[in-house]
RODO-2510 file (C-alpha; in nm, 4 decimals, decimal comma):
residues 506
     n   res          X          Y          Z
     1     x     7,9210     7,6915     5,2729
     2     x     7,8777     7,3311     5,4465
     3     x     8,2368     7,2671     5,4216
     4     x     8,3531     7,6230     5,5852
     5     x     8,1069     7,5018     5,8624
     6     x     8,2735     7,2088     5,9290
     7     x     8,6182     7,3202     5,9149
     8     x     8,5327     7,5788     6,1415
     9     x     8,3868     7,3312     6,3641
    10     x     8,6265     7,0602     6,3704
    11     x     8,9004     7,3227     6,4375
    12     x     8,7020     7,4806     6,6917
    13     x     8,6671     7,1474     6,8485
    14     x     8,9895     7,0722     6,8651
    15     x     9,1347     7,3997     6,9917
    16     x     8,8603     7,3686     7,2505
    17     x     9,0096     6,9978     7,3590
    18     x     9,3681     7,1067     7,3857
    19     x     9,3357     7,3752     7,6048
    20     x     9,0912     7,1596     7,8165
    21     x     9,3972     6,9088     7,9077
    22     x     9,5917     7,2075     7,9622
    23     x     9,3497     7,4216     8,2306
    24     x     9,2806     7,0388     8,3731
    25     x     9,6572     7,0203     8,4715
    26     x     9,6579     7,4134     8,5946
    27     x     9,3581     7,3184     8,8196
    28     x     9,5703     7,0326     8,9731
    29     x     9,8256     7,2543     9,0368
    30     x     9,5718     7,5038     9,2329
    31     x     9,5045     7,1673     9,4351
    32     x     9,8017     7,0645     9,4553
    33     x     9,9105     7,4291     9,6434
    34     x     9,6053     7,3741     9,8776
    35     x     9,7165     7,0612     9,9916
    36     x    10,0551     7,1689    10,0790
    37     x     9,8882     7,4457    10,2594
    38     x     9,6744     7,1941    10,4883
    39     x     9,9647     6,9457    10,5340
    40     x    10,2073     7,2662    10,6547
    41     x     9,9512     7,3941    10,8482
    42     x     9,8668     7,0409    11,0333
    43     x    10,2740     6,9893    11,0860
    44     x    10,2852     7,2902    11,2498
    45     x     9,9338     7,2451    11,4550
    46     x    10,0593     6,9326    11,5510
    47     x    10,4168     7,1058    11,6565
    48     x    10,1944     7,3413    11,8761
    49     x     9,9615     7,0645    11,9750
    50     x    10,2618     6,8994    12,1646
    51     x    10,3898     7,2108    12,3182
    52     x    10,0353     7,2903    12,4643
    53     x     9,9857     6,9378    12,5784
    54     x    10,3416     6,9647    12,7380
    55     x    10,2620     7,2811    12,9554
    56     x     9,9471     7,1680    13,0194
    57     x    10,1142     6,8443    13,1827
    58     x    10,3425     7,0691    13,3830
    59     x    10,1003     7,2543    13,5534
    60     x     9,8858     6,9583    13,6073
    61     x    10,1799     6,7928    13,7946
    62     x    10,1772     7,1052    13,9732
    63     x     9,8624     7,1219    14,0883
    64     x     9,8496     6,7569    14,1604
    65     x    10,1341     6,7963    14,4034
    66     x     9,9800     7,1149    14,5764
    67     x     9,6618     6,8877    14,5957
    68     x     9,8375     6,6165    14,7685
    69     x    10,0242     6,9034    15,0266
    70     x     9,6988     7,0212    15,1069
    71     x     9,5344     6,7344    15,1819
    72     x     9,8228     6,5514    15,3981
    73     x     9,8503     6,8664    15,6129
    74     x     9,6348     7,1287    15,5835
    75     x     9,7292     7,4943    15,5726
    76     x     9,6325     7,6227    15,9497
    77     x     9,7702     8,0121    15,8892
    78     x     9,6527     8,2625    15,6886
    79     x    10,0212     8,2685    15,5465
    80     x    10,0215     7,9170    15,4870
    81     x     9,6824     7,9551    15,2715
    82     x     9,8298     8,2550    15,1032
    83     x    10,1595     8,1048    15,0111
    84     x     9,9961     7,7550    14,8478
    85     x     9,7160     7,9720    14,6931
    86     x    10,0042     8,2376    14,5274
    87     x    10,2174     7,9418    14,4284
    88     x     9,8816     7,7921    14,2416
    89     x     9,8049     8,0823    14,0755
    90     x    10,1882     8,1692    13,9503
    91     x    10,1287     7,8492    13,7614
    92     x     9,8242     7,8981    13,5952
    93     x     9,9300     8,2254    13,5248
    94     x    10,2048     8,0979    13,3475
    95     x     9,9996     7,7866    13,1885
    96     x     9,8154     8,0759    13,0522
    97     x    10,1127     8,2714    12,9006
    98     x    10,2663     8,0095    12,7283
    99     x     9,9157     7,8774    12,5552
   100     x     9,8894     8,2285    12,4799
   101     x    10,2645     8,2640    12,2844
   102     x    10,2625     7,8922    12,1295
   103     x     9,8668     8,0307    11,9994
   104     x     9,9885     8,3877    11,8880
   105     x    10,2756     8,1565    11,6872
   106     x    10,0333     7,9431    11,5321
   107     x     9,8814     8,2264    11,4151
   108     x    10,1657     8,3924    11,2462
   109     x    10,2467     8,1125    11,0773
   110     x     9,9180     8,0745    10,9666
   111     x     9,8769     8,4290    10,8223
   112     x    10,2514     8,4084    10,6376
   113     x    10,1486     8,0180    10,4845
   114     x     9,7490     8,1644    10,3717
   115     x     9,9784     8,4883    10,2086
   116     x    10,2148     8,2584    10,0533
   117     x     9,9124     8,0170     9,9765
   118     x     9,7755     8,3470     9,7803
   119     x    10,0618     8,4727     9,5794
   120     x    10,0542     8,1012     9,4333
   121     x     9,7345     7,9907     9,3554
   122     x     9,6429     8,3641     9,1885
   123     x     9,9832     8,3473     9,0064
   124     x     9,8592     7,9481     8,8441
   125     x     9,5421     8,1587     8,7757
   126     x     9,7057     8,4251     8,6199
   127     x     9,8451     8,1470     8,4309
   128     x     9,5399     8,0179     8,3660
   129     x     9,3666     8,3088     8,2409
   130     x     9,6800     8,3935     8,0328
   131     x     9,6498     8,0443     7,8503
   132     x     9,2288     8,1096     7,8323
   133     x     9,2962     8,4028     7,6698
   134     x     9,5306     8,2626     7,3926
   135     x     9,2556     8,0139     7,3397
   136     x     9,0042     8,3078     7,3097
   137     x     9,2008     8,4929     7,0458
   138     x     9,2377     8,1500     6,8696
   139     x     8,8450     8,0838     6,8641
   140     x     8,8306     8,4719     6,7139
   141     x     9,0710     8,4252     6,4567
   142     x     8,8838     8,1321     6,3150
   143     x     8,5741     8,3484     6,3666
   144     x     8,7416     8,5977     6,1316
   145     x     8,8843     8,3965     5,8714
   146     x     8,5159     8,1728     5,8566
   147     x     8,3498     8,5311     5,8455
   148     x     8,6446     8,6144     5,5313
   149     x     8,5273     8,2598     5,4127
   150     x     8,1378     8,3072     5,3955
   151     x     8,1913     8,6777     5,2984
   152     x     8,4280     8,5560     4,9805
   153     x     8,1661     8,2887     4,8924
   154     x     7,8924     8,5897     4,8824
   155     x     8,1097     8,7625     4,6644
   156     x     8,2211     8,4396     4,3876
   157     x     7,8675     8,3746     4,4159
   158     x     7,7328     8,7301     4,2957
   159     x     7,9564     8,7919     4,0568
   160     x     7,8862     8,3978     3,8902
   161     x     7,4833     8,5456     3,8869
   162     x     7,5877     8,8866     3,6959
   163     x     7,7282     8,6635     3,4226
   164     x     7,5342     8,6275     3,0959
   165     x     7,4545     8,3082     3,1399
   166     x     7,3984     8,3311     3,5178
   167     x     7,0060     8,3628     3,4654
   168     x     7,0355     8,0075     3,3326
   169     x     7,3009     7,8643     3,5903
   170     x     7,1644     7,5314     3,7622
   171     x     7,4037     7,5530     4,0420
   172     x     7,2162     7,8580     4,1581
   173     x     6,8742     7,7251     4,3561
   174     x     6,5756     7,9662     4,3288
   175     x     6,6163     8,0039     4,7381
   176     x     6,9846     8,1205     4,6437
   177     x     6,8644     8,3660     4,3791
   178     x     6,6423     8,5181     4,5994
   179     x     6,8939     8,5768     4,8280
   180     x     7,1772     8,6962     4,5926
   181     x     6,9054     8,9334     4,4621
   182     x     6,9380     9,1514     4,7593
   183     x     7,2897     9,2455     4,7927
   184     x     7,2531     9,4901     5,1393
   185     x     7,0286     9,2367     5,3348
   186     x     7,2578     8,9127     5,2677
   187     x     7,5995     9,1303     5,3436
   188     x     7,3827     9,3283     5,6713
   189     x     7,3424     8,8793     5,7686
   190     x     7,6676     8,7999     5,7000
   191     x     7,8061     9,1020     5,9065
   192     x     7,5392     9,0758     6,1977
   193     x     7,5875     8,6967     6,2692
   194     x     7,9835     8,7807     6,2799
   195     x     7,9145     9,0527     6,5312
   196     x     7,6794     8,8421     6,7247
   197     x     7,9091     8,5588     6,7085
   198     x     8,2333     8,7742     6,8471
   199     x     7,9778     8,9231     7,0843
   200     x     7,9096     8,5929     7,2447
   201     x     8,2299     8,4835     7,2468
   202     x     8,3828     8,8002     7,4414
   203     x     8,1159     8,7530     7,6908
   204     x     8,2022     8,4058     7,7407
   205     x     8,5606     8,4815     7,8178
   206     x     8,4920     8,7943     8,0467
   207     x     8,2233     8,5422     8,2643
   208     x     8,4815     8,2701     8,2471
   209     x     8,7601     8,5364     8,4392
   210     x     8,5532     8,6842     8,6261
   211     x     8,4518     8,2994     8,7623
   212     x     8,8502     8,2038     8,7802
   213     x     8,9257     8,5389     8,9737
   214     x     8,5653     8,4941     9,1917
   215     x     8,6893     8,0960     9,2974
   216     x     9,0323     8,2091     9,4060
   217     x     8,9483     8,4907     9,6343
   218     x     8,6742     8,2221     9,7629
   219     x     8,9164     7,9624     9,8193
   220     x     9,1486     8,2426    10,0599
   221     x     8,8529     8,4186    10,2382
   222     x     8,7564     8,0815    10,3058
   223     x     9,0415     7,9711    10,4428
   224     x     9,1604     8,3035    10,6483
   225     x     8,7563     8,2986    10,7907
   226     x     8,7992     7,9856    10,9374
   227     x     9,1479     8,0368    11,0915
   228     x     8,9849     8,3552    11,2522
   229     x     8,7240     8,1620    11,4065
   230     x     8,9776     7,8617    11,5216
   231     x     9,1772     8,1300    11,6537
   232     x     8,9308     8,3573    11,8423
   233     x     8,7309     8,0544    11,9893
   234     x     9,1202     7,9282    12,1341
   235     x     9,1826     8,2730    12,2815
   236     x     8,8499     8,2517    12,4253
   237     x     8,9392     7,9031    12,6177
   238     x     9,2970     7,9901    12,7246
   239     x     9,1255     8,2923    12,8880
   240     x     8,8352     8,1643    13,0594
   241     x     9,1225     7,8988    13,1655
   242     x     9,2048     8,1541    13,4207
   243     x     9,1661     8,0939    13,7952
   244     x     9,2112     8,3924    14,0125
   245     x     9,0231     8,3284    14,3145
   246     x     9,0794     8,6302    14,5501
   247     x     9,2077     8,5898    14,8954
   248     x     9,0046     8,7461    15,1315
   249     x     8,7981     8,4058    15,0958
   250     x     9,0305     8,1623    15,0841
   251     x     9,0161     7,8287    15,2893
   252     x     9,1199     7,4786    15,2419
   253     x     8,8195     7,3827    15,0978
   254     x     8,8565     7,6776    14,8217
   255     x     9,2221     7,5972    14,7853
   256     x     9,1238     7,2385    14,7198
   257     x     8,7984     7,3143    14,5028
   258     x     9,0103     7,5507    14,2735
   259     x     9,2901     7,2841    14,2437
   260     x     9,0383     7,0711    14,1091
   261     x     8,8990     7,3431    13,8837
   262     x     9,2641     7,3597    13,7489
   263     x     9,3139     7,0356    13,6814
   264     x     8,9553     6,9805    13,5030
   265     x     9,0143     7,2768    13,3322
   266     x     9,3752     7,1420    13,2042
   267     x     9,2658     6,8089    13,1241
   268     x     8,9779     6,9774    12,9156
   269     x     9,2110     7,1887    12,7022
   270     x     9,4135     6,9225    12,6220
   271     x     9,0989     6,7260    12,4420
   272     x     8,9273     7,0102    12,2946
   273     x     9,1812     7,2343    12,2349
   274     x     9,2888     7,1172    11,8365
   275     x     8,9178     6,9820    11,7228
   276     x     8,8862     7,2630    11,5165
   277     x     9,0646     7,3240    11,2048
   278     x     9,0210     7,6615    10,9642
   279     x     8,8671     7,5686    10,6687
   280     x     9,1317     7,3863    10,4196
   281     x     9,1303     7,5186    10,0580
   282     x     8,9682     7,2951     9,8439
   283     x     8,8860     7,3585     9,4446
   284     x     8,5968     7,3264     9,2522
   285     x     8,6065     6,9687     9,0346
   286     x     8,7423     6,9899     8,6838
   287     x     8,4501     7,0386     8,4981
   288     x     8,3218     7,3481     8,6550
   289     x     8,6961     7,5018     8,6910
   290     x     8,6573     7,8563     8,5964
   291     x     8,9222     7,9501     8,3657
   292     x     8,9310     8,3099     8,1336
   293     x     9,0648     8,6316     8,0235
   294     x     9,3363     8,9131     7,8621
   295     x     9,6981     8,8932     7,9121
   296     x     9,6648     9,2501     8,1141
   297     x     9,5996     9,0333     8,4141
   298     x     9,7441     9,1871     8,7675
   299     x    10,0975     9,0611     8,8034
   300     x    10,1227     8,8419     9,1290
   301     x    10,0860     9,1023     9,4269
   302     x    10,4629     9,2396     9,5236
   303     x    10,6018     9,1757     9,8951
   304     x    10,4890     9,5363    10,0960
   305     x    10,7272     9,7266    10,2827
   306     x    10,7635    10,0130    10,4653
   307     x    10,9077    10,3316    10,3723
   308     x    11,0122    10,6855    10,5074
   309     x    10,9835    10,9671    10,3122
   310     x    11,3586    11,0118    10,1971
   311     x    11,3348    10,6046    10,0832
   312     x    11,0294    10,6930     9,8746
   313     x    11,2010    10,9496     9,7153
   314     x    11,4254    10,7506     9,5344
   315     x    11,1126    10,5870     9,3479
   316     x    11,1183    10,8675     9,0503
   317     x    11,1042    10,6950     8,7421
   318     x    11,4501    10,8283     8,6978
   319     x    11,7444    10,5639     8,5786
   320     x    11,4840    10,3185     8,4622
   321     x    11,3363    10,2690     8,8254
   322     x    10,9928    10,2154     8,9460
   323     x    10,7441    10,4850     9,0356
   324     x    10,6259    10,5156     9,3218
   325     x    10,3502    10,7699     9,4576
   326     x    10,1663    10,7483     9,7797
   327     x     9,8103    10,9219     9,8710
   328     x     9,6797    10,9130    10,2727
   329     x    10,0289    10,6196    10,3762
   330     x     9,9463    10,3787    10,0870
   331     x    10,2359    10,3506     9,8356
   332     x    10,1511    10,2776     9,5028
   333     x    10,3365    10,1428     9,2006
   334     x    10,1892    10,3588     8,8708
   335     x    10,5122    10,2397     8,6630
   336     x    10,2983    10,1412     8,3794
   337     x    10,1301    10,4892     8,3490
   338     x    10,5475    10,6226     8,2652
   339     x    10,3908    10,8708     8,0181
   340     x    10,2054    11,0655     8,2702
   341     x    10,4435    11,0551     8,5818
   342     x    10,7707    10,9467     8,4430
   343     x    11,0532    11,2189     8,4209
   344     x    10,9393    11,5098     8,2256
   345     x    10,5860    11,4324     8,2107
   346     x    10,3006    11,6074     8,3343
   347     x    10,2551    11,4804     8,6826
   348     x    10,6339    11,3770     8,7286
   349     x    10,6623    11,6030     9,0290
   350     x    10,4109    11,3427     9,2388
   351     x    10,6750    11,0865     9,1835
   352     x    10,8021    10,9783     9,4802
   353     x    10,6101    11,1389     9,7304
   354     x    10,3076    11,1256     9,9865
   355     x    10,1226    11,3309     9,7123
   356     x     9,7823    11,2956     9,9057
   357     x     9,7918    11,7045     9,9740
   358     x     9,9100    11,7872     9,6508
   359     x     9,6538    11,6147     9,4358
   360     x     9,4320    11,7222     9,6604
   361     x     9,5088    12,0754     9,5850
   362     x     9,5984    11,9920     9,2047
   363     x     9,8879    12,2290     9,3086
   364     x    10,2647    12,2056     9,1947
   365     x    10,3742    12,4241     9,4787
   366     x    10,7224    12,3113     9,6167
   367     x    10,4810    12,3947     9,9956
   368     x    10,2191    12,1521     9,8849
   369     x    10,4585    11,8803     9,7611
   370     x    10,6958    11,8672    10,0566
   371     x    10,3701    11,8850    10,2834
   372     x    10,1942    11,5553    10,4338
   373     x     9,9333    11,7199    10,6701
   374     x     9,5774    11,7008    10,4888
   375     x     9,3901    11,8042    10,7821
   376     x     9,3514    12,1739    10,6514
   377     x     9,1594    12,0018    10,3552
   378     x     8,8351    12,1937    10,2575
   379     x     8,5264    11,9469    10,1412
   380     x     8,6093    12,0033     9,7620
   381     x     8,9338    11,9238     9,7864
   382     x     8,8660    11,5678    10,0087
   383     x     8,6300    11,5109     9,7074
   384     x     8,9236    11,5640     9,4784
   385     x     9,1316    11,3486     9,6807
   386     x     8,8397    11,0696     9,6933
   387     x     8,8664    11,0526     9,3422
   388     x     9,2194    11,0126     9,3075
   389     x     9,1751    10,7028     9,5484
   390     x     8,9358    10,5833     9,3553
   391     x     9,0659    10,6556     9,0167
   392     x     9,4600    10,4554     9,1678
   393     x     9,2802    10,1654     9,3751
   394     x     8,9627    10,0624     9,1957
   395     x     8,9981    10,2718     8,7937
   396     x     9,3814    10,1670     8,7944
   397     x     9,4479     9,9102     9,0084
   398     x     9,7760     9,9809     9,0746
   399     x     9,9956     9,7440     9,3102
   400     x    10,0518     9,8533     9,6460
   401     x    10,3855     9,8245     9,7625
   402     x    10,3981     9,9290    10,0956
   403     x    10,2991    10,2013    10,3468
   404     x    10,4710    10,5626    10,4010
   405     x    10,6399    10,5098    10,7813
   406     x    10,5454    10,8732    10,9670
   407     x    10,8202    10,8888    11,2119
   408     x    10,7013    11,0875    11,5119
   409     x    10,7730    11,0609    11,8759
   410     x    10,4028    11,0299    12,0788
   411     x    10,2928    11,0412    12,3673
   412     x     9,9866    10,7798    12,4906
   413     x     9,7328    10,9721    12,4799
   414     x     9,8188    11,0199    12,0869
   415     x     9,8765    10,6800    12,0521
   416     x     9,5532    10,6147    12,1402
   417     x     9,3957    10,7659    11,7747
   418     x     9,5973    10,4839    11,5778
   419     x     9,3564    10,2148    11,6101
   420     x     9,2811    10,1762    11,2640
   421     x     9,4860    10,2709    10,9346
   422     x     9,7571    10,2963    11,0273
   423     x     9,8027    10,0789    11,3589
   424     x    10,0055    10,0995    11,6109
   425     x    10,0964     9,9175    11,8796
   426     x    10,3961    10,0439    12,1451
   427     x    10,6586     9,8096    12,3253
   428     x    10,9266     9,8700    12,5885
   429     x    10,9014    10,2532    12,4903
   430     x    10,9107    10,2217    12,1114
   431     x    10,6393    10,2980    11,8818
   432     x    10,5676    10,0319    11,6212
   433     x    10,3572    10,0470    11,2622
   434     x    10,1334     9,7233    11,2624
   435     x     9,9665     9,7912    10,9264
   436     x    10,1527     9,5617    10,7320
   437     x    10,1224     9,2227    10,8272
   438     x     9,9628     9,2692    11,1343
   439     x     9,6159     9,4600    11,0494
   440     x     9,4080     9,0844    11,0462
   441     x     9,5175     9,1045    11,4543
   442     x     9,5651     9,4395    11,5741
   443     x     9,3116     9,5918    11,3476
   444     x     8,9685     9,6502    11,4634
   445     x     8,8284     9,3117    11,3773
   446     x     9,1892     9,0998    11,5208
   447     x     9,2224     8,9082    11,7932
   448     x     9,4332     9,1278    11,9862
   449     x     9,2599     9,4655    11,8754
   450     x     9,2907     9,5685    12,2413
   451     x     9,6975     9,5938    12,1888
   452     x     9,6299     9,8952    11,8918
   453     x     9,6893    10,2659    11,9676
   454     x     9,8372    10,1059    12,3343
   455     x    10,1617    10,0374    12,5226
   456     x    10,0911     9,6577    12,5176
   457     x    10,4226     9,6323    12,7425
   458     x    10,2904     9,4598    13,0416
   459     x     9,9416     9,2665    12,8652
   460     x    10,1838     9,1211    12,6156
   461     x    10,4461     8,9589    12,8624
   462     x    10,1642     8,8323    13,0654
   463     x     9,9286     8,7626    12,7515
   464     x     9,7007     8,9255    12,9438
   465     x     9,3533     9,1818    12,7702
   466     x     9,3292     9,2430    13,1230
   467     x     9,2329     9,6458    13,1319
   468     x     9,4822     9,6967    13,4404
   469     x     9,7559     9,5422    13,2815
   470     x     9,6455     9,7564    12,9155
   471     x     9,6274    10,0723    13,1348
   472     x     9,9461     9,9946    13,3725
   473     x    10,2245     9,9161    13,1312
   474     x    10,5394     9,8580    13,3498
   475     x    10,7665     9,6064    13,3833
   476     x    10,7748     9,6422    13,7440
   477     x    10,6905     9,2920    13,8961
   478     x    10,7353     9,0808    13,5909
   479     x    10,8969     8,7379    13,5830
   480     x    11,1930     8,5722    13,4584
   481     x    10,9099     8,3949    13,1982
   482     x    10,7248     8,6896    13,1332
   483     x    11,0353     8,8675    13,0794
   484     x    11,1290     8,6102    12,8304
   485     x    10,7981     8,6091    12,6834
   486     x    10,7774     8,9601    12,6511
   487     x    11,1363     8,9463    12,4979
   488     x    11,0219     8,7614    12,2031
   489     x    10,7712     8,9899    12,1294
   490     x    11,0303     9,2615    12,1132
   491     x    11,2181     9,0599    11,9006
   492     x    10,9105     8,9651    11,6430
   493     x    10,8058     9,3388    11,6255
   494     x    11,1800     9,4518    11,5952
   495     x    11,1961     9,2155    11,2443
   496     x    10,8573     9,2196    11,0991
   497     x    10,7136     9,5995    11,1618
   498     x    10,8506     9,9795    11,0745
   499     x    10,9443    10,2135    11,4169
   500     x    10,7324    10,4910    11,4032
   501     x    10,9380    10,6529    11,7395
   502     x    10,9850    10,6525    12,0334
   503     x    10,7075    10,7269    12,3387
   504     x    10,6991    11,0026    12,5202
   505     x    10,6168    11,0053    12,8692
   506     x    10,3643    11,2344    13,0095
***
């Protein structure tokens, strides 16, 4: 018995120190990712850094040389005080505008570097937990084979005491006697400290993946909270940066007080402006570097995209491809569950559909199938159709791939219900979906929230939250720099978001 002990031990032990050099170098790697992350997102701070510095120059030389014009020769018309006070406000305006697009950049680039950030420190922990696993099984198969061991020792041993001369055997203690004696309490032992043994052993792993899964989400919400903050407390400061004194009390003393106020206010962005950095990833040291469980880990999450509901349609099962089914807009991939919705199974006829009505009804009617609108839903079947969320997001986890694009034409006042899921957000008469990719800004805790369920037309080529400018969406008036500005917008929602349609005018 001693030596199965210590064979089981030593190669315990050693299994145990291999795999510890090999989750030590998978935990560098997860550090490794972070710091590219920070040094990325520093290049590019610094990148936007400059640029704000820059325009913050500009208008300082501009309000420097409206300074010195007002205090050579003082404006001594009411046109005079309206012209330098218009021309000082045009610039701040657009100081404002382009701290507002180099900010809304910075911000982009930080959501699309935290994603990719994501994607590759939870596929090293997938890796992780893969290789944790292995070790697992290994540590259970010498479980087993010591349990075979002990068990096959029990056995040699009983059969040596129902010998003839096993009464007189001196390799047999009294103690062991004893215990040989009673056949069903030393095999209910040997059996219950095996089961107590694997018991321990399973819970380990399941507490050591639930730890590896538990630090990576911690290391992203980490990271996106404190970009949120950086970002909303910038916002905040490019918007109080705003000077709009109003004429009808305008003097020389205002003009020059609120030069001043421009320039202070300049000067202080520029110092304050990049103190604050979100939060950089860091990892837990070595020793406490969660590692863990099962093979069945979730693959690395797939790049969402939109579709209509022809595109979907094509995601059958049929030919070998993917299966898609989407419930309330959210497209999921149930590919692995082939024997209940592939072709000719059961539930193949939700394949490739908005099913959310259909499930809801458990019908197979071709008018349920082909029909999106839930709102005739009675409260047993929204029940039904809770569980089926459930049962795909939270039972299932299935991948979601992307979101079902309802194309509808709508007018503003319609618009304004899509402030949530989905999101959208209307420019230069075209409705956009902002759900994917752009619910952390637009969505109801982002930092431009105000843009969802609006025309943003006008507030986005002046970077203005302004309620006029949200309720007045024209063009009329704008710019050659807020045309620009509001150009690039265009162009970023035109390559990054799904067009819902087109908006009607009331």
């Amino acid at each position: 018995l001693r030596n199965l002990i210590d064979d089981f031990t030593e190669k315990v032990k050693t299994a145990t120190e291999d795999i510890k050099v090999i989750l030590l170098e998978k935990h560098a790697a997860i550090q490794r990712e972070c710091d590219g992350f920070a040094l990325e997102y520093a290049k590019e701070k610094d990148v936007a850094q400059k640029k704000s510095i820059a325009q913050c120059e500009k208008y300082r030389r501009v309000a420097k040389r409206l300074f010195k014009a007002s205090a050579a020769g003082p404006p001594t018309t009411e046109a005079e005080v309206a012209r330098v006070t218009a021309e000082s406000q045009a610039a701040c305006i657009e100081l404002n505008t382009e701290l507002m697009g180099i900010e809304s950049s910075l911000v982009e680039f930080a959501h699309d570097a935290i994603s990719t950030l994501d994607v590759r420190i939870e596929a090293v922990g997938n890796e992780s937990r893969g290789i944790a696993t292995e070790h697992f099984r290994n540590v259970e198969q010498l479980e087993n084979n010591f349990f075979d061991g002990v068990t096959q020792l029990a056995a040699n041993l009983l059969e040596r005491l129902a010998t003839e001369d096993g009464e007189d055997d001196d390799f047999l203690s009294d103690e062991c006697r004893a215990i040989l004696n009673d056949r069903d309490a030393l095999n209910n032992a040997i059996n219950g400290s095996h089961d107590i043994h694997i018991g321990k052993l399973l819970a380990q792993e399941d507490l050591m993946r639930e730890q590896n899964v538990a630090k990576i989400h911690d290391i992203i919400k980490t990271t996106k909270d404190g970009e949120w903050a950086r970002n909303r407390k910038r916002v905040a400061e490019i918007i109080n940066m705003k000077v709009q004194p109003r004429l009808s009390s305008i003097s020389l003393g205002t003009i020059t007080d609120v030069l001043l106020a421009a320039m202070a206010v300049a000067a202080v962005y520029v110092v304050h402006s990049y103190l604050t950095t979100p939060a950089v990833p860091t990892q837990s040291p070595a020793s406490k570097l969660p590692e863990t469980k099962k093979a069945v880990d979730k693959p690395s999450a797939p790049q969402q995209q939109y579709f209509t509901l022809d595109k979907l349609r094509a995601f059958n099962g049929e030919g070998d491809k993917p299966i898609y089914i989407a419930i309330k807009g959210v497209v999921y991939d149930v590919s692995r569950k082939r024997d209940f919705y592939g072709p000719g199974e059961g539930y193949h006829l939700f394949a490739g559909r908005e099913a959310a009505r259909a499930l809801a009804k458990m019908s197979f009617e071709p008018a349920d199938l082909e029909n999106t609108d839930i709102s005739d839903l009675n409260f047993m079947e929204k029940e039904i159709l809770k569980d089926w969320i459930d049962k795909f997001t939270d039972y299932n986890s299935y991948p979601i791939v992307g979101r079902v694009l309802q194309q509808t034409d709508l007018t503003r006042t319609e618009l304004s219900a899509f402030t949530t899921l989905p999101v959208y957000v209307a420019l230069r008469g075209v409705i956009y979906d902002v759900t994917l990719g752009g619910l952390e800004h637009y969505g109801p805790n982002g930092g431009y929230k105000l843009f969802a369920g609006r025309d943003a037309t006008r507030a986005l080529a002046l970077m203005s939250f302004d309620q006029e400018h949200l309720d007045n969406p024209t063009e009329d008036g704008l710019t050659e720099t807020q045309i620009k500005t509001l150009a690039d917008w265009e162009a970023k929602f035109q390559s990054k978001y799904g067009v819902v349609g087109k908006l009607i005018v009331e």
